[in-house]
RODO-2510 file (C-alpha; in nm, 4 decimals, decimal comma):
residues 459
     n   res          X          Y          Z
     1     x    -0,6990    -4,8226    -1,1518
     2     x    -0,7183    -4,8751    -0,7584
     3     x    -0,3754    -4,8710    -0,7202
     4     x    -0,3614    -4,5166    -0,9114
     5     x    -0,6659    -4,3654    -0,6875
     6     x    -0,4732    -4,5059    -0,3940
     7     x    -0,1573    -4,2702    -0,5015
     8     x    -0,3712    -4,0380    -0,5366
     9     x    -0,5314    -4,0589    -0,2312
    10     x    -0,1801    -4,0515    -0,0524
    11     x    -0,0858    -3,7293    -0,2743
    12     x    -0,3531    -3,5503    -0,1452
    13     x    -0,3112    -3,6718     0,2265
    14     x     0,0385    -3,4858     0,2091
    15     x    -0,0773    -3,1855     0,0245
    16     x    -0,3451    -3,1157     0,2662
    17     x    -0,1018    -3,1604     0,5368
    18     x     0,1439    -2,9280     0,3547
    19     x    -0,1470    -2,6412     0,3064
    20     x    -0,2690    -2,6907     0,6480
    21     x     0,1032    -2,6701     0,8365
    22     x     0,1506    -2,3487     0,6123
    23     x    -0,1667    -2,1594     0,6585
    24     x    -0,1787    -2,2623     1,0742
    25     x     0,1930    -2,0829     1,0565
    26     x     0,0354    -1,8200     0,8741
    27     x    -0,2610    -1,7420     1,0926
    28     x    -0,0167    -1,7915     1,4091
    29     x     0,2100    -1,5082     1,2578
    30     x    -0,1555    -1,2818     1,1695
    31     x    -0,2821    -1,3465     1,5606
    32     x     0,0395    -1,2057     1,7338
    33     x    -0,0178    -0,9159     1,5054
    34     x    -0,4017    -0,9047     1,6183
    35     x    -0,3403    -0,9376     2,0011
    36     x    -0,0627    -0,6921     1,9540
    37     x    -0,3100    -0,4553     1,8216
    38     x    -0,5366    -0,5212     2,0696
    39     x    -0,2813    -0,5046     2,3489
    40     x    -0,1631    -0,1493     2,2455
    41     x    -0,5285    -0,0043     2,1680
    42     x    -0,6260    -0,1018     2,5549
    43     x    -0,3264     0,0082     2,7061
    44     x    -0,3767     0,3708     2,5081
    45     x    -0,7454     0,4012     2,6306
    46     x    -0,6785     0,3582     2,9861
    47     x    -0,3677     0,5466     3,0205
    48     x    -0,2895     0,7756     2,7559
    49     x    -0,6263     0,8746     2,6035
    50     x    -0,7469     0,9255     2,9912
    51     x    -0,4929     1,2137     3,0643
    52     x    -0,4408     1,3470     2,7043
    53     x    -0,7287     1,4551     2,4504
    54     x    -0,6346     1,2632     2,1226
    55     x    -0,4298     1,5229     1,8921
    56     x    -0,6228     1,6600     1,5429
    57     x    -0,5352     1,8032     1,2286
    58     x    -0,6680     2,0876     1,2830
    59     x    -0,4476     2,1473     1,5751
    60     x    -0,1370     2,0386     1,4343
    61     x    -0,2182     2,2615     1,1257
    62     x    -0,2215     2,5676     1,4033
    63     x     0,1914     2,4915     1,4060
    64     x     0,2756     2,4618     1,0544
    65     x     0,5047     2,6717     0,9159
    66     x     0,7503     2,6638     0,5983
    67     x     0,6449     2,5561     0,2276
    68     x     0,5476     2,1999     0,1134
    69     x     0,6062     2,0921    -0,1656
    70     x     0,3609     1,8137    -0,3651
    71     x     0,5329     1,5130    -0,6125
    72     x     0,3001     1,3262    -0,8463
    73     x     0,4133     1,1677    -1,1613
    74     x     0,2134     1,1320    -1,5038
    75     x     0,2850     0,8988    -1,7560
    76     x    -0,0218     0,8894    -1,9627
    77     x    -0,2403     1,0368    -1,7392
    78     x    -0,4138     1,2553    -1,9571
    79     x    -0,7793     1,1434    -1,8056
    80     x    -0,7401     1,1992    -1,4371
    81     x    -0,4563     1,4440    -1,3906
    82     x    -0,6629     1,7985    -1,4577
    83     x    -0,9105     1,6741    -1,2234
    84     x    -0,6746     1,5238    -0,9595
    85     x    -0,4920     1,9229    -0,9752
    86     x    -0,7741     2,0887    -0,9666
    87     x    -0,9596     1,9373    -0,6948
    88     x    -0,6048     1,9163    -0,4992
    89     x    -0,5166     2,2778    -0,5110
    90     x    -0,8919     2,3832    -0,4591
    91     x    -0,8439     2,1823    -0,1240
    92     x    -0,5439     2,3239    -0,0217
    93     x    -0,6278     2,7085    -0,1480
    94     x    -0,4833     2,7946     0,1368
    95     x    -0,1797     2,6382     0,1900
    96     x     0,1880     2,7150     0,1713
    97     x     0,2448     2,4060    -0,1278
    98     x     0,3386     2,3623    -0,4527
    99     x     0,2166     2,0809    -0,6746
   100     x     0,4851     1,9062    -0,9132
   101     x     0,3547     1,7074    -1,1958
   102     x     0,6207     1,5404    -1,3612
   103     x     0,5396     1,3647    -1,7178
   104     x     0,7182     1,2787    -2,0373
   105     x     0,8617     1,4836    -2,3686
   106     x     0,6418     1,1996    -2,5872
   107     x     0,3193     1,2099    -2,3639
   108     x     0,1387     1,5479    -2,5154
   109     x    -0,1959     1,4704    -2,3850
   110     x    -0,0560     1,4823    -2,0411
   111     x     0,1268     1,7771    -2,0900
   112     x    -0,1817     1,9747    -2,2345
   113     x    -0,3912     1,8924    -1,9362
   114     x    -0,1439     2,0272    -1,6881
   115     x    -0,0895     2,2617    -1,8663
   116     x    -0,4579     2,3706    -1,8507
   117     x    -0,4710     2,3718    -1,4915
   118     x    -0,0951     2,5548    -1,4146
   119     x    -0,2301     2,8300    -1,6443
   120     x    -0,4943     2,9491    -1,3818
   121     x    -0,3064     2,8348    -1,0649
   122     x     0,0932     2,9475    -1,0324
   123     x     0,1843     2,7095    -0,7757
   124     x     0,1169     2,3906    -1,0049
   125     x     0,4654     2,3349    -1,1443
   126     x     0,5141     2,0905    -1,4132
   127     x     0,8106     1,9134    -1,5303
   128     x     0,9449     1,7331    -1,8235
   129     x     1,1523     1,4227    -1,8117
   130     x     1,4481     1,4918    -2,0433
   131     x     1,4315     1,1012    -2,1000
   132     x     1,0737     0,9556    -2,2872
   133     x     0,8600     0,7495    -2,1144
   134     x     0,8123     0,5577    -1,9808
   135     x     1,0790     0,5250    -1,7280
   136     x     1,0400     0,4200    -1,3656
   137     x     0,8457     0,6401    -1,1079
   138     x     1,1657     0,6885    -0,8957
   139     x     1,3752     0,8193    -1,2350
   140     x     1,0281     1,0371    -1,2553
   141     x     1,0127     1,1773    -0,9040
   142     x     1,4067     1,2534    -0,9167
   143     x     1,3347     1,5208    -1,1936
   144     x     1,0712     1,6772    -0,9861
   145     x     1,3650     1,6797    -0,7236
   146     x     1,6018     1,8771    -0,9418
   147     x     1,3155     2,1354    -1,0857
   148     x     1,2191     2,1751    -0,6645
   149     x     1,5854     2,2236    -0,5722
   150     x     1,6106     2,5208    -0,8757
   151     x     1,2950     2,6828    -0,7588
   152     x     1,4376     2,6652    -0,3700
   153     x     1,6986     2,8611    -0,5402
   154     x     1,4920     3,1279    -0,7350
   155     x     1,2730     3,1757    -0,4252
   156     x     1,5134     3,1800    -0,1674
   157     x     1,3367     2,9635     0,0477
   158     x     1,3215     2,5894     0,1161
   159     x     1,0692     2,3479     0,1190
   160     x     1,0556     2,1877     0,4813
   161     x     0,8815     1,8560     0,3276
   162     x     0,8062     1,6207     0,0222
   163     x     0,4877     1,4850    -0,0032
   164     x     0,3861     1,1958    -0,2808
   165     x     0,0717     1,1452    -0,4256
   166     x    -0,0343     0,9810    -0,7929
   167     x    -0,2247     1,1183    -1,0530
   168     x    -0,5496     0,9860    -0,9306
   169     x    -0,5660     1,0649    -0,5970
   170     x    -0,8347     1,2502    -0,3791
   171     x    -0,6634     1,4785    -0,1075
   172     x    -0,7370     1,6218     0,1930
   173     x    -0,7383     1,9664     0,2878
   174     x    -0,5701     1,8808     0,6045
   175     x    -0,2465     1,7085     0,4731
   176     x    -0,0484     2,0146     0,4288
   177     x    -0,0634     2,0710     0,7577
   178     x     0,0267     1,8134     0,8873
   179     x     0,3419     1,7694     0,6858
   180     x     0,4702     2,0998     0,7041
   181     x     0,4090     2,0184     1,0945
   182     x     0,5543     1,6737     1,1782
   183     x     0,8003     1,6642     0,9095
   184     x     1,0334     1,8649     1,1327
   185     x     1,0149     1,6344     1,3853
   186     x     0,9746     1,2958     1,1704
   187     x     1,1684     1,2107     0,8619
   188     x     0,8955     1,0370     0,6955
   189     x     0,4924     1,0757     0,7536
   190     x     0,2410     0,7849     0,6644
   191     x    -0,1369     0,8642     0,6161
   192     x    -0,3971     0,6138     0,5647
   193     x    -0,5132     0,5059     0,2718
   194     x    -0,8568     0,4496     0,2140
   195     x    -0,9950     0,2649    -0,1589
   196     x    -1,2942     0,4037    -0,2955
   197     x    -1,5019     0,1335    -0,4260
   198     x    -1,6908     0,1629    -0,7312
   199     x    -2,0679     0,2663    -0,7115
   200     x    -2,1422     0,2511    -1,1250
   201     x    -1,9768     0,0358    -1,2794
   202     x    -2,1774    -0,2816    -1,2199
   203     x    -2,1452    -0,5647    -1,0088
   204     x    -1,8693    -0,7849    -1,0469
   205     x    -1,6264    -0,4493    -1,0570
   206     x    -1,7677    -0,3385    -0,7599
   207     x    -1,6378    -0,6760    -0,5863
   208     x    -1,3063    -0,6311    -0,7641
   209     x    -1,2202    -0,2647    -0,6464
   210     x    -1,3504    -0,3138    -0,2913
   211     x    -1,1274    -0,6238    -0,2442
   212     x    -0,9035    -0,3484    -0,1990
   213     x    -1,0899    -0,1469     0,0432
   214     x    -1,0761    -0,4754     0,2626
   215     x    -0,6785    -0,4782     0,2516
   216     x    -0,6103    -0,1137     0,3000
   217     x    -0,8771    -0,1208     0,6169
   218     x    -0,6997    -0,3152     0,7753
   219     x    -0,3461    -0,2970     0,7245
   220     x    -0,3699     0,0731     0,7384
   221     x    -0,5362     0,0786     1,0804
   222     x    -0,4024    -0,2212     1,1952
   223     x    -0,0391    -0,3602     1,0532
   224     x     0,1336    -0,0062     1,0318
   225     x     0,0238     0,0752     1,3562
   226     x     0,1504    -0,2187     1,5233
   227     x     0,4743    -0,1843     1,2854
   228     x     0,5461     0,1491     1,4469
   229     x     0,4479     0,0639     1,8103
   230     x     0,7338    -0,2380     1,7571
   231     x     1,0036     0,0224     1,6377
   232     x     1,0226    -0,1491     1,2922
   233     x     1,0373     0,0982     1,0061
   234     x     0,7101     0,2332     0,8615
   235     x     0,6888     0,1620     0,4714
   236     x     0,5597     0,4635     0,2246
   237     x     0,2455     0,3909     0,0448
   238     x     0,3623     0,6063    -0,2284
   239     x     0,1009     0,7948    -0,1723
   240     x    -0,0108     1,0056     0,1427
   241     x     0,3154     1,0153     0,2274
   242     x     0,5429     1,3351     0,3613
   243     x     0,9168     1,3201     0,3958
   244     x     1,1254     1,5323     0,5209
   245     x     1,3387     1,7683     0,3048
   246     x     1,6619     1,7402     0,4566
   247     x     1,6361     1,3611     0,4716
   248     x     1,5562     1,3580     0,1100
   249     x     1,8754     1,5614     0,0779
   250     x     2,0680     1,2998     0,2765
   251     x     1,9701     1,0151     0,0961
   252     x     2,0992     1,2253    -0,2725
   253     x     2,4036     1,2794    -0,1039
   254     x     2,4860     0,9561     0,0187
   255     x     2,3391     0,7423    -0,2673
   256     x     2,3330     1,0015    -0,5493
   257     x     1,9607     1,0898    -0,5812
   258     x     1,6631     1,0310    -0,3213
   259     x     1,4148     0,7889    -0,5231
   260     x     1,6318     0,4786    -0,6407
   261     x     1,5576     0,3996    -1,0125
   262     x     1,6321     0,0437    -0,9877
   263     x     1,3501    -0,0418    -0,8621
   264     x     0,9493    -0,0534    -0,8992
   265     x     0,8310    -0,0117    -0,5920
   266     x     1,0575     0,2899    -0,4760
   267     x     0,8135     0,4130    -0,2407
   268     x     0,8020     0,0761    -0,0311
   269     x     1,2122     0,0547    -0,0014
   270     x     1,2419     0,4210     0,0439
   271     x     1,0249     0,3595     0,4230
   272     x     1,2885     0,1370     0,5025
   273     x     1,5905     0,2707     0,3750
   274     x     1,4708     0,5864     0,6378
   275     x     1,5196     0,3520     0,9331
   276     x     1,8430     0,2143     0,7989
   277     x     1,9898     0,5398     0,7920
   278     x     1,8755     0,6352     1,1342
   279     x     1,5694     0,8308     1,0170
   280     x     1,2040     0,8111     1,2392
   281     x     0,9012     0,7315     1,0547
   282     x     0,5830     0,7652     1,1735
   283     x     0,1747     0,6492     1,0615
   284     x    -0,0438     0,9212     1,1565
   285     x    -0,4133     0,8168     1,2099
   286     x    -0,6104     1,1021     1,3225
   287     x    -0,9431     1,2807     1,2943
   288     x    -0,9488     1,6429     1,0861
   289     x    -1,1153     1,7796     1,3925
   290     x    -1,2758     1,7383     1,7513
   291     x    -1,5961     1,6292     1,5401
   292     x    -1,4298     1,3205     1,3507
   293     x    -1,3774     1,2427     0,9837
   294     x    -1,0576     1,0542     0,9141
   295     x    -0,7532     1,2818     0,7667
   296     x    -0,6604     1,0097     0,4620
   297     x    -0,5789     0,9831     0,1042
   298     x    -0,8534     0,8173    -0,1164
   299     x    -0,8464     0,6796    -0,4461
   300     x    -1,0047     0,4212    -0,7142
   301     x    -0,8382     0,0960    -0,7163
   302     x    -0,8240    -0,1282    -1,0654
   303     x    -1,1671    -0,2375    -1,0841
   304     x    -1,1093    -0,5577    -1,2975
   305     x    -0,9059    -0,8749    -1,2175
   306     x    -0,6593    -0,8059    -1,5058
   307     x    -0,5530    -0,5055    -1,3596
   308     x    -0,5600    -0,5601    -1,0200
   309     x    -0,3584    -0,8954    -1,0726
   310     x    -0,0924    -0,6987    -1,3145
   311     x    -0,0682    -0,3970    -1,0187
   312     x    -0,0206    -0,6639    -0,6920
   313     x     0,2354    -0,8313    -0,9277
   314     x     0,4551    -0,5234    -0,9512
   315     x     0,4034    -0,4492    -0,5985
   316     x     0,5123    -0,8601    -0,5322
   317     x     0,7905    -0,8248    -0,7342
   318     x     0,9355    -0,5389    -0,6026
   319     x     0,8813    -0,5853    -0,2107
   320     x     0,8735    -1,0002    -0,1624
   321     x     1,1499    -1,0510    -0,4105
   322     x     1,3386    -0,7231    -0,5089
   323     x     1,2954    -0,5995    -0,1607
   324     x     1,4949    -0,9386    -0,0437
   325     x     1,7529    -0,9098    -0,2492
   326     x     1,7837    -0,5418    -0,2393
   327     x     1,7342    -0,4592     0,1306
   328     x     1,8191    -0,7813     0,3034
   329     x     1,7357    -0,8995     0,6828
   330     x     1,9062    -0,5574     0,8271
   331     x     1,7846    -0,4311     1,2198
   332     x     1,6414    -0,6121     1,5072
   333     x     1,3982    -0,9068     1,6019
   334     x     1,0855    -0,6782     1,5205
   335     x     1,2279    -0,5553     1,1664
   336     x     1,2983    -0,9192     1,0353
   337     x     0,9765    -1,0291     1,1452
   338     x     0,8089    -0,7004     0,9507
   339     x     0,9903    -0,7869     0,6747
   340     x     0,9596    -1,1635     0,6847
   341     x     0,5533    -1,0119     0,6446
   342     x     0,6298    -0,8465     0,3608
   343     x     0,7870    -1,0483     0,1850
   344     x     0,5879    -1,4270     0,2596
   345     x     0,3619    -1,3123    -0,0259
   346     x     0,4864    -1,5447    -0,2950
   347     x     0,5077    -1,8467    -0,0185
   348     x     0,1612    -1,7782     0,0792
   349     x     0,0478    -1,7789    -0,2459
   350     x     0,1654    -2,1450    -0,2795
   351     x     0,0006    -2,2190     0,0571
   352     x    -0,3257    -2,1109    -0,0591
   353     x    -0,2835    -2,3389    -0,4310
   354     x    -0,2295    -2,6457    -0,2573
   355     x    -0,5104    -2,5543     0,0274
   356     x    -0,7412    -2,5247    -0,3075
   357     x    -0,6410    -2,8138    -0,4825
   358     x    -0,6109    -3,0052    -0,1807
   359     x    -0,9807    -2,9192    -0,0892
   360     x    -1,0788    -3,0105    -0,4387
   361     x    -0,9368    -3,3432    -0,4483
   362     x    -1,0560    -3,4324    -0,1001
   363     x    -1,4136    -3,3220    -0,2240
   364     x    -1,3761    -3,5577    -0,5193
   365     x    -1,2360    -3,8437    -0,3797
   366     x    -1,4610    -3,8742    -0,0934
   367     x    -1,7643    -3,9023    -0,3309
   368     x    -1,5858    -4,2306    -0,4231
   369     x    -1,5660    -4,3138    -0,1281
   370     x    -1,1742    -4,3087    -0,1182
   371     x    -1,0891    -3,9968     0,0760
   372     x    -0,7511    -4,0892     0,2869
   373     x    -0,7518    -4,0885     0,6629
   374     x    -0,6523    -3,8433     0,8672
   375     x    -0,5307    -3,9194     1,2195
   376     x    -0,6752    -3,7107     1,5270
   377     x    -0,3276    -3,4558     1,5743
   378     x    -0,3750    -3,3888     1,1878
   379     x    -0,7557    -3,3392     1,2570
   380     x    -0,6825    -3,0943     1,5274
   381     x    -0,4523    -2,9306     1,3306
   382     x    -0,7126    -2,8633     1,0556
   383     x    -0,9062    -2,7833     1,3038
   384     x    -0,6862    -2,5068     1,4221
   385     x    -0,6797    -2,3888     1,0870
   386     x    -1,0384    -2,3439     1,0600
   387     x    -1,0307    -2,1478     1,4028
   388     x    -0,7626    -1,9003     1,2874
   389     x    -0,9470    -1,8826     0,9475
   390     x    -1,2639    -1,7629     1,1611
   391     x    -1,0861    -1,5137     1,3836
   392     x    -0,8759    -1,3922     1,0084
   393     x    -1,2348    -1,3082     0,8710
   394     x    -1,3785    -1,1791     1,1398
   395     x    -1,1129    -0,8932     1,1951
   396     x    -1,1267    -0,8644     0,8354
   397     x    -1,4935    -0,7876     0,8861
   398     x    -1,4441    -0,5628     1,1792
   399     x    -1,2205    -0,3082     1,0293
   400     x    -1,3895    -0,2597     0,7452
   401     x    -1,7050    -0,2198     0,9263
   402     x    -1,5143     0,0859     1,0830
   403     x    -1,4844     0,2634     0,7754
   404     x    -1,7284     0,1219     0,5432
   405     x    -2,0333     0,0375     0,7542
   406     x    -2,1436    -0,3586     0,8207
   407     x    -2,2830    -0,4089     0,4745
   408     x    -1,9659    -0,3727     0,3327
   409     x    -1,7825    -0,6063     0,6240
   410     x    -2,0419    -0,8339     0,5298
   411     x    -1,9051    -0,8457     0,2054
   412     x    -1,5854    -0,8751     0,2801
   413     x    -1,6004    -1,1717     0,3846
   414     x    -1,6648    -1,3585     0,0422
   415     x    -1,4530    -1,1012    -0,1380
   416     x    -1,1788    -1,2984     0,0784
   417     x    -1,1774    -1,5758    -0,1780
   418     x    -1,1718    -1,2896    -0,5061
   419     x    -0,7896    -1,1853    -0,3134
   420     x    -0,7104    -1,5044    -0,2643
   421     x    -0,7149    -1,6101    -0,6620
   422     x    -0,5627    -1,2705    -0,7325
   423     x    -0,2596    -1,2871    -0,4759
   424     x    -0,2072    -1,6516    -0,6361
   425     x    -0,2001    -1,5150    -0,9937
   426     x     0,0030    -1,2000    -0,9025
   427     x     0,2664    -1,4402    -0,7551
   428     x     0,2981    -1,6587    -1,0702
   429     x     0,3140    -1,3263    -1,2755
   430     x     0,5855    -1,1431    -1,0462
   431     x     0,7745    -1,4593    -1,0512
   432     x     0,8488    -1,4426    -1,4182
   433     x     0,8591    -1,0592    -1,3777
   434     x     1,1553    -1,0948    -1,1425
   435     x     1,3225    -1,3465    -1,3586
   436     x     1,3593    -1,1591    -1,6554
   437     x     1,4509    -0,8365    -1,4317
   438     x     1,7018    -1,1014    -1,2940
   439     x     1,8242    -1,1581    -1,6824
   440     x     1,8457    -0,8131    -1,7330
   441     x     1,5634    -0,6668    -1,9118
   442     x     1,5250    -0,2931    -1,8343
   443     x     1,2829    -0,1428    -1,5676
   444     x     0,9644     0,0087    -1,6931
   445     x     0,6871     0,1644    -1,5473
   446     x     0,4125    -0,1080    -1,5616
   447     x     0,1152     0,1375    -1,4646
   448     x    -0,2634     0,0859    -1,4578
   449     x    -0,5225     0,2722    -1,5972
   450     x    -0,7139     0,5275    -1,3246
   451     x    -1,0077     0,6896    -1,1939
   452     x    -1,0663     0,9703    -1,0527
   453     x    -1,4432     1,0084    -0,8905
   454     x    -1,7495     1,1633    -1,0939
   455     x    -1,7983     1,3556    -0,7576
   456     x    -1,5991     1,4309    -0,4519
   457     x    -1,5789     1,2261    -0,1698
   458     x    -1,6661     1,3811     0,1296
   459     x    -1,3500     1,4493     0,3948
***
């Protein structure tokens, strides 16, 4: 019996030394990004923003010109997608767009709600796969492409950008603009994201959706803006996103369509593939107007750990291990390291098991009294650990105080441990995803149910 606590004891010496060497290389890699961020925000506020008034939508909207038009495929989006059109094109009643809702031949209930909506408003278009569903998004989007390139015809005029939203989206009246602006000077437009979280639906969902809010906060004022300021190509959300039309065009010419079907997370490759191809992308982060009020996309995230563990798993599978395989280690020092980031997910996840079980077996075994030694270099180094843990959850907390308000960072900073256990079980479950990809088995959209808000969100 001794001798098997001993080995025991031993085990978990190297484990915690394995977790701890991993998550120190892990905060290392999340505090470059940090000072980075810091560095450029400083530099902006005493040089730039001292000369220059920071830009607005409303005064790029003052120099758009030319038609937009709107993507967003439906598969089984019967629920959300009147209300999603309605409140979209109610926003933008004034705006040179047209909204494309592409769906399925075997999805009626979709159909009939679009239908509702495109029978009192002309510019909502919609389109029918000529393939059931469900297929993948990007096979979805490409049909929108064709119908868009027929109506260019009958109109005579052409779209001057492609903006992407989903089915349960909450726009903002100053997108439009802004696309039909910077596209002709960008080939590909980010907007934030910002995650509603849920106000009525009890507790524990509450914690669930806004473990989301938490993510987007900060790597949508934070890690895309120190992606561009690096040169390294600016991943599409999928949503919020404007690209230009004639780079769409390039990419059908070269590669046969502009969304790539063979894969789940087209929006994330298509950022990249921009860059590769010697396109500019560009995250735009800026108030509607001289007043404030952040121009970005919002939307309900899964609310329950099911879901939200089945969506990051698609989202894994496609950008840590398709993405690798797919898109390689192409550009410079700044685009591997972006895309080292994207794709340590799966490695991470690890990390964080054997920092859990680690913890738990040290926890055990020293109410034994047979904890294993640790010398002073491997103290300091959990040490250092616990000082980049500190500094992780305090920026956590400080960007989503900037959006939310400092009840909400508060929160974040338990919800931490909720992401954890989901980005560890959304590893396991992409893993086996990507294996049977790997063995063949045919793409499919693997979608989550949405929600769209009882009442608007205020802009």
């Amino acid at each position: 019996m001794d001798g098997a606590v001993w080995a025991l004891a031993q085990a978990t010496h190297e484990l915690a030394l394995f977790a701890a060497v991993g998550l120190a290389i892990g905060g290392l890699d999340d505090l470059l990004v940090d000072l980075i961020w810091v560095a450029r925000t400083a530099w902006r506020r005493v040089t730039i923003y001292r000369r220059f008034a920071p830009a607005t939508a409303e005064g790029l909207a003052a120099r758009a010109s030319g038609p937009v038009a709107v993507f967003v495929p439906a598969w089984r989006e019967a629920l959300v997608i009147g209300q999603m059109a309605t409140a979209a094109l109610q926003r933008w009643a004034d705006e040179d767009v047209r909204l494309y809702v592409g769906c399925y031949p075997n999805d009626p209930e979709t159909i009939s709600a679009i239908e509702t909506v495109a029978a009192n408003d002309p510019r909502l278009r919609l389109v029918v796969n000529p393939r059931p569903g469900p297929t993948t998004k990007a096979d979805n989007l490409n049909a929108m492409w064709l119908a868009m390139l027929d109506d260019e015809i009958a109109m005579g005029r052409r779209f001057v950008a492609v903006a992407l939203h989903d089915a349960e989206d909450v726009v903002h009246s100053a997108e439009i603009g802004i696309y039909a602006t910077l596209c002709r000077r960008f080939d590909l437009v980010q907007l934030p994201v910002v995650a509603l979280i849920e106000r009525d639906r009890g507790m524990w969902r509450r914690f669930v959706s806004a473990h989301y809010a938490d993510e987007f906060a900060e790597s949508h004022a934070k890690g895309l803006v120190v992606r561009e300021a690096l040169g390294a190509g600016v991943p599409s959300a999928g949503v919020g996103c404007g690209l230009s039309r004639d780079l769409l065009q390039r990419i059908a010419n070269r590669f046969g369509a502009p969304f790539d079907p063979g894969t789940v997370t087209e929006d994330y490759e298509l950022g990249l593939r921009v860059r590769e191809i010697g396109g500019r992308g560009i995250f735009v982060r800026l108030p509607a107007s001289r007043q404030g009020g952040l121009v970005a996309v919002r939307a309900h995230f899964p609310n329950t750990v099911e879901a939200a563990v089945r969506q990051k798993a698609r989202w894994q599978a496609g950008i840590a291990l398709s993405g690798w395989t797919r898109l390689g280690w192409r550009g410079g020092l700044a685009e591997h390291w972006m895309r080292f980031r994207d794709r340590r997910a799966i490695l991470l996840a690890l990390v964080l098991l054997c920092a859990y079980f680690s913890a738990g077996l040290l926890l055990a075994l020293e109410a034994v009294g047979r904890a294993p030694k640790f010398s002073d270099a491997e103290l300091a180094l959990f040490g250092l650990c616990t000082a980049l843990m500190l500094w992780r959850l305090g920026m956590r907390a400080l960007f989503v105080g900037r959006i939310y308000g400092w009840a909400e960072a508060l929160a974040s900073l338990p919800r931490v441990l909720l992401a954890n256990f989901i980005a560890m079980a959304s590893a396991w479950r992409a893993l086996i995803a990507y294996l049977r990809i790997a063995r063949g088995a045919p793409l499919t959209w693997d979608k989550t149910e949405h929600d769209f808000p009882r009442t608007m969100p205020a802009e």
